[in-house]
N, CA, C and O atoms as a printed pandas DataFrame, in Angstrom:
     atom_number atom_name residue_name chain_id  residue_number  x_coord  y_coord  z_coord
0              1         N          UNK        A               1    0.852   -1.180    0.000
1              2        CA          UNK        A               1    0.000    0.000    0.000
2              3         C          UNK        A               1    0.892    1.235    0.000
3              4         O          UNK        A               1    2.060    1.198    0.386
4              5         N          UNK        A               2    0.421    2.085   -0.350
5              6        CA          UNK        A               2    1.272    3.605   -1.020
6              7         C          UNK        A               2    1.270    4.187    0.570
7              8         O          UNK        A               2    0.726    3.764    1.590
8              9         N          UNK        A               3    2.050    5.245    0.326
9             10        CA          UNK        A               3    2.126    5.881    1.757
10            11         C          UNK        A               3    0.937    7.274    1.373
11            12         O          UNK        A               3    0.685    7.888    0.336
12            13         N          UNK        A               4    0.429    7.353    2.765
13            14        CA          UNK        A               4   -0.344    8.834    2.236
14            15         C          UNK        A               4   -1.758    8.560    3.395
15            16         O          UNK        A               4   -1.707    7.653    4.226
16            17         N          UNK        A               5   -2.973    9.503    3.271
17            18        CA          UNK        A               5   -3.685    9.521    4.256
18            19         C          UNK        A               5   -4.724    8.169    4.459
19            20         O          UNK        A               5   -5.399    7.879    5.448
20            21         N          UNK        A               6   -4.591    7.426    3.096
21            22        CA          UNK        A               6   -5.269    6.102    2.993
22            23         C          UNK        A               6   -4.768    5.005    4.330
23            24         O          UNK        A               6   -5.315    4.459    5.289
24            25         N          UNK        A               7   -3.482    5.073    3.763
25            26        CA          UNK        A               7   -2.762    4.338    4.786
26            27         C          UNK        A               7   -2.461    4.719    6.509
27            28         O          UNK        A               7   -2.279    3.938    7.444
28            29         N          UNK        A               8   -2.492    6.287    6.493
29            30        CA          UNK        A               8   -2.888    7.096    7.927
30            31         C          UNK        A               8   -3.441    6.455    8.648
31            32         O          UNK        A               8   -3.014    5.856    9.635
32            33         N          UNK        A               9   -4.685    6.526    8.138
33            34        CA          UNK        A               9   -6.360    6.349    8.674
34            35         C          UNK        A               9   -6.145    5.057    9.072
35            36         O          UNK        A               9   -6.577    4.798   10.195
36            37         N          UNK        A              10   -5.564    4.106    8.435
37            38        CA          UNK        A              10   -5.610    2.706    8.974
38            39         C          UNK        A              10   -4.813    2.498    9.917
39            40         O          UNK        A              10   -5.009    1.622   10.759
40            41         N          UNK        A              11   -3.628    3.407    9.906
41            42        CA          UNK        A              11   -2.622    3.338   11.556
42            43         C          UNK        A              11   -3.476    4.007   12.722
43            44         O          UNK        A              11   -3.452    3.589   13.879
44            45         N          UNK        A              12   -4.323    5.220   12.241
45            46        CA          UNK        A              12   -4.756    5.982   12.946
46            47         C          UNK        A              12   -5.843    5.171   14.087
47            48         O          UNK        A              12   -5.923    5.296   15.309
48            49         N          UNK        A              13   -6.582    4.346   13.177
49            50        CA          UNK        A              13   -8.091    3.310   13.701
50            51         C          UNK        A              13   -6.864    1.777   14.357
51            52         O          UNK        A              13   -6.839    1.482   15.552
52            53         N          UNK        A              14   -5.968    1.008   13.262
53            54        CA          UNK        A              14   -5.672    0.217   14.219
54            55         C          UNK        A              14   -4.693    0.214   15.027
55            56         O          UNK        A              14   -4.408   -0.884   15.504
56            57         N          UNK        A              15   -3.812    1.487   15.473
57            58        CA          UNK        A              15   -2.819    1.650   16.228
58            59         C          UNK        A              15   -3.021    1.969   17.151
59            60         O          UNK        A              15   -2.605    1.365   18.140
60            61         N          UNK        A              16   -3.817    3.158   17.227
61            62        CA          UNK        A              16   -4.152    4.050   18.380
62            63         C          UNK        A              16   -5.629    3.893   18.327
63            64         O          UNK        A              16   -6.256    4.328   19.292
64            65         N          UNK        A              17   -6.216    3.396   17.449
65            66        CA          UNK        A              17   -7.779    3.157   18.294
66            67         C          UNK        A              17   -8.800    4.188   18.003
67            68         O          UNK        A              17   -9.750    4.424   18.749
68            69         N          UNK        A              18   -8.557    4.800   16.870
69            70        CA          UNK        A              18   -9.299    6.157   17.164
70            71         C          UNK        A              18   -9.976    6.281   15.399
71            72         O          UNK        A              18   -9.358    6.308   14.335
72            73         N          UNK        A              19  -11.090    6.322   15.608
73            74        CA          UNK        A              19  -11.576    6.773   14.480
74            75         C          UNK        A              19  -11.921    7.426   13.913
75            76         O          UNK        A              19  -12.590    8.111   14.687
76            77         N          UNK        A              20  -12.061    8.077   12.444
77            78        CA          UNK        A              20  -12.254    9.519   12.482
78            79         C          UNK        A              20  -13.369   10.206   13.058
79            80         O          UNK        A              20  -14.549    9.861   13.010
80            81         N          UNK        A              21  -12.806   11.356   13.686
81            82        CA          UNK        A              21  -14.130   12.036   14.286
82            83         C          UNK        A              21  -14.911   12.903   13.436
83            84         O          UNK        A              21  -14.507   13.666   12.558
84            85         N          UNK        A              22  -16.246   12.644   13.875
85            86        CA          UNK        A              22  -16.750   13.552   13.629
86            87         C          UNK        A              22  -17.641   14.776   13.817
87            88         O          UNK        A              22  -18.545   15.202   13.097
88            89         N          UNK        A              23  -17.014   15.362   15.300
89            90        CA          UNK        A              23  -17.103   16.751   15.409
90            91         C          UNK        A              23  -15.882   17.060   16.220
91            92         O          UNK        A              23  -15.326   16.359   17.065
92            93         N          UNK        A              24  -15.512   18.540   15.680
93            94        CA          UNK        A              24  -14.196   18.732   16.553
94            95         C          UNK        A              24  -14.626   19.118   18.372
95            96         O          UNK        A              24  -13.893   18.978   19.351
96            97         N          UNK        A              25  -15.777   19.528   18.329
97            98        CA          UNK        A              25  -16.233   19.481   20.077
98            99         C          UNK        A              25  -15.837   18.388   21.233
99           100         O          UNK        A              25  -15.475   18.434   22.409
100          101         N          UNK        A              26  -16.182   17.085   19.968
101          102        CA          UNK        A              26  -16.401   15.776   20.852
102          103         C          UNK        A              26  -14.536   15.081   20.282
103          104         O          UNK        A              26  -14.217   13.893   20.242
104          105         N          UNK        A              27  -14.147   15.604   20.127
105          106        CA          UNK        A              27  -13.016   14.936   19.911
106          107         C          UNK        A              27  -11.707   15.404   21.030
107          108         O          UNK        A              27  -11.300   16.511   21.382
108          109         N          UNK        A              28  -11.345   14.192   21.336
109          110        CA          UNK        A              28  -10.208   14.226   22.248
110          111         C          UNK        A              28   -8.684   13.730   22.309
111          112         O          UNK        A              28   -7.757   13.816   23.114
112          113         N          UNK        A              29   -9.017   12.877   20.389
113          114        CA          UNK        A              29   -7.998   11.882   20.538
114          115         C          UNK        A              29   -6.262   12.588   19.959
115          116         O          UNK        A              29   -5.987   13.787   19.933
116          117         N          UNK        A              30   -5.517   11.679   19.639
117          118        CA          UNK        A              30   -4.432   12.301   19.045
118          119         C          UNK        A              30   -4.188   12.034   17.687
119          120         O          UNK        A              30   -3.130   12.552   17.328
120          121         N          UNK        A              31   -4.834   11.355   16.704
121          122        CA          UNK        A              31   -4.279   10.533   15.602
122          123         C          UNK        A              31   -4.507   11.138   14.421
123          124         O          UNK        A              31   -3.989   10.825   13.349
124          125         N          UNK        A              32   -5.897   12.695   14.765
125          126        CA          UNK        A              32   -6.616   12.805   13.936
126          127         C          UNK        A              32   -6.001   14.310   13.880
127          128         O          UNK        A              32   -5.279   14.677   14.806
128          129         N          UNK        A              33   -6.302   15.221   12.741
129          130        CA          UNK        A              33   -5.869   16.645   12.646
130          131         C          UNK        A              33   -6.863   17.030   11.801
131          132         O          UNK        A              33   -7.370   16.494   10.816
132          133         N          UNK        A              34   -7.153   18.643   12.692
133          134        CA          UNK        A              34   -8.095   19.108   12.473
134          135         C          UNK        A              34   -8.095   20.324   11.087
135          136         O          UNK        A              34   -7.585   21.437   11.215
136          137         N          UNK        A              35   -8.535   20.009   10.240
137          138        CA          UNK        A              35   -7.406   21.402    8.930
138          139         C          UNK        A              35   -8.590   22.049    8.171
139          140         O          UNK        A              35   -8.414   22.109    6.955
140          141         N          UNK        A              36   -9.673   22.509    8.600
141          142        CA          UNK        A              36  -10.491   23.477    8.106
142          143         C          UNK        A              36  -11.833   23.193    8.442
143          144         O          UNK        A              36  -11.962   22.456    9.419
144          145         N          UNK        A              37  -13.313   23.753    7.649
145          146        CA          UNK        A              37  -14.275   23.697    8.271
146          147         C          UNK        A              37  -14.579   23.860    6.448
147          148         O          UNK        A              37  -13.847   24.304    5.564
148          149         N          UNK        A              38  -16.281   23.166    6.386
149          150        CA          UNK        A              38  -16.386   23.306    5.131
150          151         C          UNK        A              38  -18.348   23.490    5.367
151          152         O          UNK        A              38  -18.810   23.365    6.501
152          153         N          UNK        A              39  -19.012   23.700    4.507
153          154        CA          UNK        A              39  -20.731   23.878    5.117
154          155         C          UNK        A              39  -21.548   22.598    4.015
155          156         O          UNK        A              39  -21.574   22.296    2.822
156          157         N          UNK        A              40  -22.131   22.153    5.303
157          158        CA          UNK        A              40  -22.486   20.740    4.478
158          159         C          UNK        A              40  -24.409   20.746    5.137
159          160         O          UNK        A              40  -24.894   20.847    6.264
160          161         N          UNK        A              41  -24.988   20.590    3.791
161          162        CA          UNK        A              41  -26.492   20.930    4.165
162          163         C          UNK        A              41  -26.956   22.188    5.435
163          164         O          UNK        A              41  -27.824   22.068    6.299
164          165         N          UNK        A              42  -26.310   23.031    5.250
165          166        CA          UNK        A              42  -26.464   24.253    5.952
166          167         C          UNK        A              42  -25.965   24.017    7.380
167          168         O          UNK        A              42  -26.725   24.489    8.225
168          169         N          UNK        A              43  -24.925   23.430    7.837
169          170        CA          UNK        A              43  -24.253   22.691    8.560
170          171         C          UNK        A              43  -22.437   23.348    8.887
171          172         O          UNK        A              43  -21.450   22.784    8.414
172          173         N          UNK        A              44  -22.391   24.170    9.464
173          174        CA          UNK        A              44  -20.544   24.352    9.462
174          175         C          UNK        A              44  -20.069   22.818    9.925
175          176         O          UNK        A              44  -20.537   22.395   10.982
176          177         N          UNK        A              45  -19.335   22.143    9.313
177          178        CA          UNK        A              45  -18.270   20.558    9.826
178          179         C          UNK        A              45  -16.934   21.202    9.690
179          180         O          UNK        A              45  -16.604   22.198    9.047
180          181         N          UNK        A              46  -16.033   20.153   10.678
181          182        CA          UNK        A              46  -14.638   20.268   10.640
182          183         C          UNK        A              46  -14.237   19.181   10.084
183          184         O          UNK        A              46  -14.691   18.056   10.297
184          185         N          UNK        A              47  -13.266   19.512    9.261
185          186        CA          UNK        A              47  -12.205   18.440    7.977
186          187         C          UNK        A              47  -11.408   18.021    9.041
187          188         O          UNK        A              47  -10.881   18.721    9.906
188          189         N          UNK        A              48  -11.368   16.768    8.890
189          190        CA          UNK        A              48  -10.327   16.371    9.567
190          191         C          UNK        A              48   -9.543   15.117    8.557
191          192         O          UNK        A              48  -10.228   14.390    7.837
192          193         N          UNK        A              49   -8.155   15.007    8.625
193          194        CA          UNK        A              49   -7.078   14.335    8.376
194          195         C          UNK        A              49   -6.495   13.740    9.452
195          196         O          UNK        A              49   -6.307   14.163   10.592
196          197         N          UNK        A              50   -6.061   12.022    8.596
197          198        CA          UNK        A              50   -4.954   11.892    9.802
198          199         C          UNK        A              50   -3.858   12.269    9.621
199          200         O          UNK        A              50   -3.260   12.519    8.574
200          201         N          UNK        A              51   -3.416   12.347   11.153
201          202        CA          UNK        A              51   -1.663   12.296   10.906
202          203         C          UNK        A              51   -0.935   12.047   10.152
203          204         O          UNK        A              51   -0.960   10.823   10.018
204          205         N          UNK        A              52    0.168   12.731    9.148
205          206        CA          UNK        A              52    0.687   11.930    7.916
206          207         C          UNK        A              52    1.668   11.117    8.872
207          208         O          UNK        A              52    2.688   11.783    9.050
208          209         N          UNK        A              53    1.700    9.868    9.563
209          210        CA          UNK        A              53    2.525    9.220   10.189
210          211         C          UNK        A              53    3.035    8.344    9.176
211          212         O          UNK        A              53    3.839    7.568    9.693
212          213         N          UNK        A              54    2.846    8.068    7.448
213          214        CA          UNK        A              54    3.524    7.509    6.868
214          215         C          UNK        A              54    4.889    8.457    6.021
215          216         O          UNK        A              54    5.880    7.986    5.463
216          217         N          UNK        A              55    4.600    9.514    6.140
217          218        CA          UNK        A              55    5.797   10.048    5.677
218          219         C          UNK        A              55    6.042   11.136    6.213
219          220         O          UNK        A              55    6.505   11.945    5.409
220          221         N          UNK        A              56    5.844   11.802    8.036
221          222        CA          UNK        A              56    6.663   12.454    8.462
222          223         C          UNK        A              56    7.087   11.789    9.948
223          224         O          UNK        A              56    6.445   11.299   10.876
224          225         N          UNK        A              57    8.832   12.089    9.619
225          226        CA          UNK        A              57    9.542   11.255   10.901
226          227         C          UNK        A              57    8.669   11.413   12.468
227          228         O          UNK        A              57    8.462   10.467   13.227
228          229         N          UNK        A              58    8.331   12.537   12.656
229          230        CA          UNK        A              58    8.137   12.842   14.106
230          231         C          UNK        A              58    6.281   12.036   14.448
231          232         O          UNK        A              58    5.685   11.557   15.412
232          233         N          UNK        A              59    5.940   12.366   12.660
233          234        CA          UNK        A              59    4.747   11.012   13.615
234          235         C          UNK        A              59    5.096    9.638   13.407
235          236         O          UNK        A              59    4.426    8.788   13.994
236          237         N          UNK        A              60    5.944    9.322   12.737
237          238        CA          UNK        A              60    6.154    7.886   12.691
238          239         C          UNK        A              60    6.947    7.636   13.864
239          240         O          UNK        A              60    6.971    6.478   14.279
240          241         N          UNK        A              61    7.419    8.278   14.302
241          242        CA          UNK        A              61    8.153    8.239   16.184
242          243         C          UNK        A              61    6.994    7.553   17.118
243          244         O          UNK        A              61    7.104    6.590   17.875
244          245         N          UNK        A              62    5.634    8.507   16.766
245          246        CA          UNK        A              62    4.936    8.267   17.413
246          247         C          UNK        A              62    3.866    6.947   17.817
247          248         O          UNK        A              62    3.172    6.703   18.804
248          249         N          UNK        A              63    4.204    6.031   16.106
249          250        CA          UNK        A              63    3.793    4.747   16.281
250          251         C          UNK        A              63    4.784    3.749   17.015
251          252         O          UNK        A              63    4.562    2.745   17.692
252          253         N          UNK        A              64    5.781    4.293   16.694
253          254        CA          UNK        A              64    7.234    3.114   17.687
254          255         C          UNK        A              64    6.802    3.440   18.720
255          256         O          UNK        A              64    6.995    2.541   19.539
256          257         N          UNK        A              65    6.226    4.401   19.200
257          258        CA          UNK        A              65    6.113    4.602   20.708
258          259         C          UNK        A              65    4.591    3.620   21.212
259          260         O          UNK        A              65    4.174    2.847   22.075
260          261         N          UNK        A              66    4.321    4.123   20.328
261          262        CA          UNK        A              66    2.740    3.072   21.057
262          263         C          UNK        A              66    3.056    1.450   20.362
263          264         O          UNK        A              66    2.960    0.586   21.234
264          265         N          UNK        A              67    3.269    1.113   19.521
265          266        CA          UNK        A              67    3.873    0.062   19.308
266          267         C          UNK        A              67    4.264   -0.788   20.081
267          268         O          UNK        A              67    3.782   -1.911   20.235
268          269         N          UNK        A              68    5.872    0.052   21.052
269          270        CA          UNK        A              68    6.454    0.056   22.116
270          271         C          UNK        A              68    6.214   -0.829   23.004
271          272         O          UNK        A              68    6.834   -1.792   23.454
272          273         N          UNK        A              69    4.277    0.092   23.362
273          274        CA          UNK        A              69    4.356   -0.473   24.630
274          275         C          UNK        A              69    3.681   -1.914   24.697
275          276         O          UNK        A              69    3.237   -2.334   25.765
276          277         N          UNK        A              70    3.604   -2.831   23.251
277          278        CA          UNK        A              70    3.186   -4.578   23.616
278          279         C          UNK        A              70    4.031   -5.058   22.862
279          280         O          UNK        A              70    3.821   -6.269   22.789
280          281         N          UNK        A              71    5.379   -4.584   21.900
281          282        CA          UNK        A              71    6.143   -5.650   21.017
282          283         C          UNK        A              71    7.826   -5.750   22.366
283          284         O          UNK        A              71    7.928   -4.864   23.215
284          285         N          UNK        A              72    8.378   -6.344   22.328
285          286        CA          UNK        A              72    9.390   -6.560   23.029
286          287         C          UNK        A              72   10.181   -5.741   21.794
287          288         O          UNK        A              72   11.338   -5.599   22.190
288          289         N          UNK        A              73   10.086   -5.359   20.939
289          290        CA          UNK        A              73   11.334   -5.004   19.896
290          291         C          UNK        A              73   11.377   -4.396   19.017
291          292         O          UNK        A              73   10.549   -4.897   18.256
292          293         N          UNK        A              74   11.974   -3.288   18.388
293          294        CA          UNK        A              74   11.976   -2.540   16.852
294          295         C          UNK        A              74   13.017   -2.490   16.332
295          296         O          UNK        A              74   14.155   -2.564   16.795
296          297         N          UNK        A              75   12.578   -2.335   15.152
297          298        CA          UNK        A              75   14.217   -2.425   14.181
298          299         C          UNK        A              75   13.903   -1.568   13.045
299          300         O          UNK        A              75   12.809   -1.509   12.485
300          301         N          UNK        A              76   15.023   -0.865   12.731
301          302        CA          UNK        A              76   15.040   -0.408   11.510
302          303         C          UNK        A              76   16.076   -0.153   10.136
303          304         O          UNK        A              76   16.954    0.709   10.168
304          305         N          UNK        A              77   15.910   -0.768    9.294
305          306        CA          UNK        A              77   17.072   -0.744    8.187
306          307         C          UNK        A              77   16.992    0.162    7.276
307          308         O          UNK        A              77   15.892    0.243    6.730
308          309         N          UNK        A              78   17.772    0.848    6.945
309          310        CA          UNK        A              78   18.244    1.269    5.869
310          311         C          UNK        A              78   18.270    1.033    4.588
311          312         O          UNK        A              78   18.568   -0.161    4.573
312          313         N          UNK        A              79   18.162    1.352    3.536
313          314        CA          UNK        A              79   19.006    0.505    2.126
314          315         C          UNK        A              79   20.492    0.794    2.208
315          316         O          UNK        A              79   21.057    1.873    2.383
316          317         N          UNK        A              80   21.055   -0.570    2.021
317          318        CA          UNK        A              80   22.493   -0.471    1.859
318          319         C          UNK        A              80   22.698   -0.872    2.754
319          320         O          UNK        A              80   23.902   -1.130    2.760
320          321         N          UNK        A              81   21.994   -1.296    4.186
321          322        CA          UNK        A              81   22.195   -1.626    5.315
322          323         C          UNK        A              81   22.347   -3.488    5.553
323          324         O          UNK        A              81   21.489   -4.166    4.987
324          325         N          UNK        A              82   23.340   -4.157    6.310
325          326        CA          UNK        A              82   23.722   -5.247    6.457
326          327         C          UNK        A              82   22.581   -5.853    7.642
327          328         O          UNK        A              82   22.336   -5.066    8.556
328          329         N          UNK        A              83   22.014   -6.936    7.667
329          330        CA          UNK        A              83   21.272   -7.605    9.111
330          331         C          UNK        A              83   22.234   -9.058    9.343
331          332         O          UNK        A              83   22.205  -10.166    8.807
332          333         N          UNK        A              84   23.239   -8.331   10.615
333          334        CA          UNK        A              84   24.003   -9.497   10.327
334          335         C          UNK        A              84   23.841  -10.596   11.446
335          336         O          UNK        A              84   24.565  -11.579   11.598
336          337         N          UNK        A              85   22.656  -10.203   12.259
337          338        CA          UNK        A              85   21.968  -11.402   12.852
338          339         C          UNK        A              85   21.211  -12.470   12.057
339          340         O          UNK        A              85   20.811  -13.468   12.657
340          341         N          UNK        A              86   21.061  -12.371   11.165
341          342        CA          UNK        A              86   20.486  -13.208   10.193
342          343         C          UNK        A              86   21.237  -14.251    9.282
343          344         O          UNK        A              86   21.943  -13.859    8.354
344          345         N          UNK        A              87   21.093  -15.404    9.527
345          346        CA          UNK        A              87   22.162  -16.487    9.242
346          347         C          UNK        A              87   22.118  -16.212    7.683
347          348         O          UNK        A              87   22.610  -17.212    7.160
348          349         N          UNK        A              88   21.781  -15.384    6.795
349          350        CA          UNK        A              88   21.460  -15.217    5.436
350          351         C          UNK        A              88   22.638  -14.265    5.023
351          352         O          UNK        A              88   23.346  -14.190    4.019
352          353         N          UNK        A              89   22.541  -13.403    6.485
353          354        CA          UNK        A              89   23.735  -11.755    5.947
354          355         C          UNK        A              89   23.576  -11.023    4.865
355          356         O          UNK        A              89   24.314  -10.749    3.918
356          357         N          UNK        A              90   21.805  -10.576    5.340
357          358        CA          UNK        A              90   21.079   -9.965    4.314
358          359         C          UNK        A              90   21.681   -8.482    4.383
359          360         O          UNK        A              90   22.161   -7.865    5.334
360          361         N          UNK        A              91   21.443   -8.048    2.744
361          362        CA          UNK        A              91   22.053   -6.179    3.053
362          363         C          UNK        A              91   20.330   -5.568    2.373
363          364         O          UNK        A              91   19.999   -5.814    1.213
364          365         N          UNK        A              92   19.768   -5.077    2.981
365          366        CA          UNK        A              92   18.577   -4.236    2.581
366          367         C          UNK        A              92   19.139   -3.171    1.045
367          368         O          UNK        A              92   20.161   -2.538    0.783
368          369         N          UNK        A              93   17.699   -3.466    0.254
369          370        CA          UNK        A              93   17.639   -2.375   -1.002
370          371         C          UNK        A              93   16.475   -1.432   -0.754
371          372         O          UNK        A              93   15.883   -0.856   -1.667
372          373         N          UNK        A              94   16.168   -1.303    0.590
373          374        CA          UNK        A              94   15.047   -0.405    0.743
374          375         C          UNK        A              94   14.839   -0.190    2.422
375          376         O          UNK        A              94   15.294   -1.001    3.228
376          377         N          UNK        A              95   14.343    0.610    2.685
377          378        CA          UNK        A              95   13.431    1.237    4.184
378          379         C          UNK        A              95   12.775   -0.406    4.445
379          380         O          UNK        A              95   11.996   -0.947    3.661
380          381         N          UNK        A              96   13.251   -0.978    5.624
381          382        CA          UNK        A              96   12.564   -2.242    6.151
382          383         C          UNK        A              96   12.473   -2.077    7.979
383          384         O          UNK        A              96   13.401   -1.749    8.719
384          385         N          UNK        A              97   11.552   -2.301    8.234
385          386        CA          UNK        A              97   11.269   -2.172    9.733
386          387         C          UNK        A              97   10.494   -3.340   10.068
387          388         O          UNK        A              97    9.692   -3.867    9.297
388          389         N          UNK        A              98   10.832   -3.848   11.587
389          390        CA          UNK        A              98   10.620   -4.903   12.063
390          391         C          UNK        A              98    9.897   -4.437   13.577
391          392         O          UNK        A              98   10.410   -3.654   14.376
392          393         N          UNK        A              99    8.591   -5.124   13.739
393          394        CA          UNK        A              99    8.530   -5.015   15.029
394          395         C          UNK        A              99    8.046   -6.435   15.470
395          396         O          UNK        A              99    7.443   -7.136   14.657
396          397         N          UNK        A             100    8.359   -6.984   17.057
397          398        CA          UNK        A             100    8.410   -8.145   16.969
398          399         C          UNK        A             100    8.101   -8.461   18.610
399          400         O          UNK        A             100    8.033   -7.615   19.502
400          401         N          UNK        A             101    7.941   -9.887   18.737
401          402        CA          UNK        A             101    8.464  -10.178   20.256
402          403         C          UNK        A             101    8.261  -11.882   20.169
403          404         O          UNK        A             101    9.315  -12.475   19.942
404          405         N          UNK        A             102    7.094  -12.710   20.315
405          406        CA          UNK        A             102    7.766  -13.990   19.734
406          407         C          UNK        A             102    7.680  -14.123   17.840
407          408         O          UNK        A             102    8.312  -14.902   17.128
408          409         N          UNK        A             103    6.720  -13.118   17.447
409          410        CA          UNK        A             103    6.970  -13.225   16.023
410          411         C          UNK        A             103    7.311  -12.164   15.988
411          412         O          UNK        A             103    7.127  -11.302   16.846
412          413         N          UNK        A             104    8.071  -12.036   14.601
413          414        CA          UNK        A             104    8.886  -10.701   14.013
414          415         C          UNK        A             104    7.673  -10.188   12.913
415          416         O          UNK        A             104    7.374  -10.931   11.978
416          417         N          UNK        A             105    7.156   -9.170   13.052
417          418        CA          UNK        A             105    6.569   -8.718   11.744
418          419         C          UNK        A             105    7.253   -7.543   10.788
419          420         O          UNK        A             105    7.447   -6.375   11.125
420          421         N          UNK        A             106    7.515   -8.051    9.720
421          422        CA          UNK        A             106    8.733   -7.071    8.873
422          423         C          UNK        A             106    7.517   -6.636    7.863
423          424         O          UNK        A             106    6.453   -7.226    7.672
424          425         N          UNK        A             107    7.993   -5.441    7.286
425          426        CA          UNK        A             107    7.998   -4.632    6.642
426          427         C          UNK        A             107    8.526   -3.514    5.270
427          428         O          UNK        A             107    9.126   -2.481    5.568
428          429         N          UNK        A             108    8.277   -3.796    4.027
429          430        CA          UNK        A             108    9.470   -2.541    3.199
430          431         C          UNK        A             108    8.786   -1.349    2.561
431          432         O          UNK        A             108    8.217   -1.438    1.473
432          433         N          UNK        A             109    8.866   -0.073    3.368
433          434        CA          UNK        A             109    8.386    0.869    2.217
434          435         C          UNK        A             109    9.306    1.901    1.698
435          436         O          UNK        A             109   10.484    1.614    1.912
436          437         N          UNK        A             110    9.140    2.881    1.154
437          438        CA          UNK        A             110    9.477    4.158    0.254
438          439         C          UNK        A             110   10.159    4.749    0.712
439          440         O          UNK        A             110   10.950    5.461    0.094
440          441         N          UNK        A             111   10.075    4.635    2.299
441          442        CA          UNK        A             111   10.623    5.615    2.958
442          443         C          UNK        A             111   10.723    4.830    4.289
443          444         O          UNK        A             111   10.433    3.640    4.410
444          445         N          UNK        A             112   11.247    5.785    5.443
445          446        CA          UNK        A             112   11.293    4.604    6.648
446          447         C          UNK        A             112    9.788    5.066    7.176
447          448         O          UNK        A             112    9.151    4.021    7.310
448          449         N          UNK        A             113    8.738    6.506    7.626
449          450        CA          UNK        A             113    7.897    6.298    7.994
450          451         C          UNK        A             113    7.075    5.198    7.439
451          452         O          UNK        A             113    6.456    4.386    8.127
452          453         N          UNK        A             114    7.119    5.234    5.936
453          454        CA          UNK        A             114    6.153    4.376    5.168
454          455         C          UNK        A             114    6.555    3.170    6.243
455          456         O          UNK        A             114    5.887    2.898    7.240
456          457         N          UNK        A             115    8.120    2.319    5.725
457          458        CA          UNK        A             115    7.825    1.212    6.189
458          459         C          UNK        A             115    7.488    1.044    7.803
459          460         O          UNK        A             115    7.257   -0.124    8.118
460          461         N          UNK        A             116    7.423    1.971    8.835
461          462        CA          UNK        A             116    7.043    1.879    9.907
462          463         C          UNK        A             116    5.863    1.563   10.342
463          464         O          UNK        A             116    5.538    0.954   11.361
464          465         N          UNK        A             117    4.865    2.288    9.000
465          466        CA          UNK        A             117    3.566    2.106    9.641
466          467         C          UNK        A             117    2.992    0.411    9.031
467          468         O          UNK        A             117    2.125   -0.290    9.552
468          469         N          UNK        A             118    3.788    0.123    7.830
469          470        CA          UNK        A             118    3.245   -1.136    7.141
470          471         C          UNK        A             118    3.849   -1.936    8.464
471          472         O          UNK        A             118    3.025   -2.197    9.341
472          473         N          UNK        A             119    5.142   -2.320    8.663
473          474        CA          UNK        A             119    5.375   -2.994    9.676
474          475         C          UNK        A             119    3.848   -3.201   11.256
475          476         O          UNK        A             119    3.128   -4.107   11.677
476          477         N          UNK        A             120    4.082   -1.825   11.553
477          478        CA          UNK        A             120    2.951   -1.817   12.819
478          479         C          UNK        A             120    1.719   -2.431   12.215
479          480         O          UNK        A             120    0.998   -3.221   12.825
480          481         N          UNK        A             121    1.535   -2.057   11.078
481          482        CA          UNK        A             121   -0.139   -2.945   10.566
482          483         C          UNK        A             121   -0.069   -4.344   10.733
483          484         O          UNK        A             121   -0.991   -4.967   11.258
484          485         N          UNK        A             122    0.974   -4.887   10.316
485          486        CA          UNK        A             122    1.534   -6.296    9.552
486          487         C          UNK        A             122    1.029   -6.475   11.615
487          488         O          UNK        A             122    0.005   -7.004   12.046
488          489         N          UNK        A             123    1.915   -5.974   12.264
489          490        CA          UNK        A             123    2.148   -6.502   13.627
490          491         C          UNK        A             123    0.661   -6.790   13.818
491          492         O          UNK        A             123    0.185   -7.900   14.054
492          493         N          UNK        A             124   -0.102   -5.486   13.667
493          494        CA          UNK        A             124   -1.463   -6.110   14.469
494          495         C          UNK        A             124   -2.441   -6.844   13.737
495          496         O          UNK        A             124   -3.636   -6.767   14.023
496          497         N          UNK        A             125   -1.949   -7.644   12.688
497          498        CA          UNK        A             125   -2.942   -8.410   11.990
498          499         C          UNK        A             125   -3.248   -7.863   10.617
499          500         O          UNK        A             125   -3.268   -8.501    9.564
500          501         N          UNK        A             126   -3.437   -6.829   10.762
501          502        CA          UNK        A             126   -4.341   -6.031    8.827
502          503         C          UNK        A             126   -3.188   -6.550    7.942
503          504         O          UNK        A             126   -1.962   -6.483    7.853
504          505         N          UNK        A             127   -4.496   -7.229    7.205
505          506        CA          UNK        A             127   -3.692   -7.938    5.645
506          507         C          UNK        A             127   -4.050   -6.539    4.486
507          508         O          UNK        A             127   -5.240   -6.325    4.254
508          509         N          UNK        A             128   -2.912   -5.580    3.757
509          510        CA          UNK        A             128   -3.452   -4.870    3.131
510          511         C          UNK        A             128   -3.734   -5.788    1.732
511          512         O          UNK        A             128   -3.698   -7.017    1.664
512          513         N          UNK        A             129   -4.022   -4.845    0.650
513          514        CA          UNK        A             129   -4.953   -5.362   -0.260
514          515         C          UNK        A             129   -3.198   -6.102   -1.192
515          516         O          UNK        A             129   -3.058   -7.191   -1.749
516          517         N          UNK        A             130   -2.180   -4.987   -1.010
517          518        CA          UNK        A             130   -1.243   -5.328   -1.814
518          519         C          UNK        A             130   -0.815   -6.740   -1.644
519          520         O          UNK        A             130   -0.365   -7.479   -2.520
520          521         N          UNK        A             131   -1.023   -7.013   -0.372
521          522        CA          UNK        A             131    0.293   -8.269    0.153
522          523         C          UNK        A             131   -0.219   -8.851   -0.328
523          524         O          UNK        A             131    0.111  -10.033   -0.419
């Protein structure tokens, strides 16, 4: 799956639990961002977006962190990067992230947020459409 707010929304609902809201009154959570107001059947609503946690570092921090607190483990590779715990002595050609504790769930995207958030999905079960 591509990185972008498609893929957000699905870290946003299965990471942190939170679905999009819909009113900014009743909303309390963190996953969601609030970015204008638009008039719908004579109605002022607030637009809301998620977090781009697939392609900016400081929210993809923020899934290792909740992640964190049920995998025993994270990892993250580089391209060009060696895994030389791996009886294979694999060298990565792309952004691969691992989160794990008795299973490892790996991950490769575009970028390292990308592959952070595919990894965290992979962890909690969601089969995307690509795999």
């Amino acid at each position: 799956m591509d990185f972008g707010p498609g893929l957000d929304a699905l870290v946003a609902y299965h990471v942190f639990g939170e679905e999009k809201p819909e009113r900014r009154d009743h909303y309390g959570g963190s996953a969601w961002i609030a970015t204008g107001w638009e008039m719908v059947a004579g109605k002022t609503t607030c637009l809301f977006l998620p977090c781009p946690f697939s392609t900016e570092w400081k929210y993809a921090g923020r899934v290792v962190q909740e992640m964190d607190r049920n995998m025993e483990f994270f990892v993250l590779q580089g391209p060009g990067s060696w895994d030389t715990g791996n009886p294979a002595f694999v060298q990565y050609d792309c952004w691969t992230a691992f989160f794990g504790g008795d299973v490892r769930h790996e991950a490769s995207g575009t970028a390292a947020p990308h592959a952070i958030c595919l990894a965290a999905l992979a962890a909690k079960g969601v089969k995307l459409e690509d795999d």
